[in-house]
C-alpha positions in Angstrom: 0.0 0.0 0.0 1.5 3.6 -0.8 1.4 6.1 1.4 1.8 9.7 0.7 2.1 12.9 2.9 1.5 16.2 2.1 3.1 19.5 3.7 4.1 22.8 3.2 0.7 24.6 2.7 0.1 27.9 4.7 -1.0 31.5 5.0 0.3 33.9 2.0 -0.6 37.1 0.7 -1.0 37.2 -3.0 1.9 37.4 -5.1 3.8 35.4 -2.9 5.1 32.0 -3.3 4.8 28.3 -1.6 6.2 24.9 -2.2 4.5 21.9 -1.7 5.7 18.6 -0.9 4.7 14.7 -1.1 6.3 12.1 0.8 5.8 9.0 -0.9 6.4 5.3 0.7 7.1 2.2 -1.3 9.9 0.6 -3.3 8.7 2.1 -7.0 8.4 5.3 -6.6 10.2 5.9 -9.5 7.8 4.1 -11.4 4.9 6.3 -10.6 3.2 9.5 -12.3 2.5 11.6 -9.9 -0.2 14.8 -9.8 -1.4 17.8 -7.7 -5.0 18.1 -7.5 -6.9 21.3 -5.6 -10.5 21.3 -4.3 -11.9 24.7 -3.7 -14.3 24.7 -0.9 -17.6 24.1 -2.8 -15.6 23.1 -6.4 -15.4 20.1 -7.9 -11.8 18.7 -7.1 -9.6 19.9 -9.9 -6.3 19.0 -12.1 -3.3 21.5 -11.6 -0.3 19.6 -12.4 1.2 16.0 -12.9 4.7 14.7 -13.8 5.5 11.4 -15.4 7.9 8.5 -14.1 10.1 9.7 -17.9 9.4 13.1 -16.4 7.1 14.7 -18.7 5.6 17.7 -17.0 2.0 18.8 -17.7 -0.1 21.5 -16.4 -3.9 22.8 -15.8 -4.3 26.4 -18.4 -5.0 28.2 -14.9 -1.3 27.5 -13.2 0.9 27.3 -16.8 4.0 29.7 -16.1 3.5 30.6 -12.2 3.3 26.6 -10.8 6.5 24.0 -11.5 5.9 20.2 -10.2 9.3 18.2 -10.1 10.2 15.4 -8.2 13.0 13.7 -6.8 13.0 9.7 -6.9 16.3 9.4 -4.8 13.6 11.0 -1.6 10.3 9.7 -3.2 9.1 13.2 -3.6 7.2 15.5 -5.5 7.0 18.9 -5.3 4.8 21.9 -6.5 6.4 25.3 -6.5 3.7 27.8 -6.4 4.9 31.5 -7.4 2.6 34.5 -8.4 -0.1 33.0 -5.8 -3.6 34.5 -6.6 -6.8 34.8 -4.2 -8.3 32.0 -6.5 -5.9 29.4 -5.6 -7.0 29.0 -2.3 -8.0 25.4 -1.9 -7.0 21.9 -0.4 -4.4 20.7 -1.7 -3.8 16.8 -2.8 -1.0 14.9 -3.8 -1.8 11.7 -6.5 0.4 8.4 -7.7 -0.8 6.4 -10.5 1.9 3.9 -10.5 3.3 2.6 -13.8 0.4 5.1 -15.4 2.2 6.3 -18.9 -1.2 7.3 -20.9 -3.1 10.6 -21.7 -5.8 11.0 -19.3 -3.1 12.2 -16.9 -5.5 15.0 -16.0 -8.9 12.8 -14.8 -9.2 11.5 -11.0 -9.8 8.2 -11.9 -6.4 7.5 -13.2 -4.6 8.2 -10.0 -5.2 5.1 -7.0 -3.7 6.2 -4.1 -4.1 10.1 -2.5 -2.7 11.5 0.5 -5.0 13.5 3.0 -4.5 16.8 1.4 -2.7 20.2 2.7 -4.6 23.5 2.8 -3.3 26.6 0.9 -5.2 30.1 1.4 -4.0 32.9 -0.3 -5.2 36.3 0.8 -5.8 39.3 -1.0 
């Protein structure tokens, strides 16, 4: 069973910047794609960015050019550099592995198995 633990979600006035991490147990991490989803309190739980085991990085229209995912497979972690931070990106945050996952639906829920519990982000204006 993979585990994965979010942190590094705060407080931040708009225009500033956060960076998100996932812990990720389990012996294939390197094997997984992972993804950042969001959920907006009353929104539907939403795609922002994911990043293939070959490293392919792909982003949600609303984060292109302010967000970065990369991950590091020697500490089973992913990570979501947030910069430019706007009122609007207030939400949980969740962290997603789809392990061996190399198709194009990188962007729908279903495709991801295990999630961690989420971190909150609220950015004020």
């Amino acid at each position: 069973q993979v585990q994965l633990v979010e942190s590094g979600g705060g407080l931040v006035q708009a225009g500033g910047s956060l960076r998100l991490s996932c812990g990720a147990s389990g012996r294939t991490f390197s094997r997984y794609t992972m993804a950042w989803f969001r959920q907006a309190p009353g929104k539907e739980r939403e795609f922002v960015a994911t990043i293939t085991w070959s490293r392919s990085t792909y982003y949600a229209d609303s984060v292109k050019g302010r967000f970065t995912i990369s991950r590091d497979n020697a500490k089973n972690t992913v990570y979501l550099q947030m910069n430019s931070l706007k009122p609007e990106d207030t939400a949980v945050y969740y962290c997603a592995a789809a392990p061996n996952y190399s198709g194009s639906n990188y962007d729908t829920r279903r495709v991801y198995i295990h999630w961690g519990q989420g971190t909150q982000v609220t950015v004020s204006s």
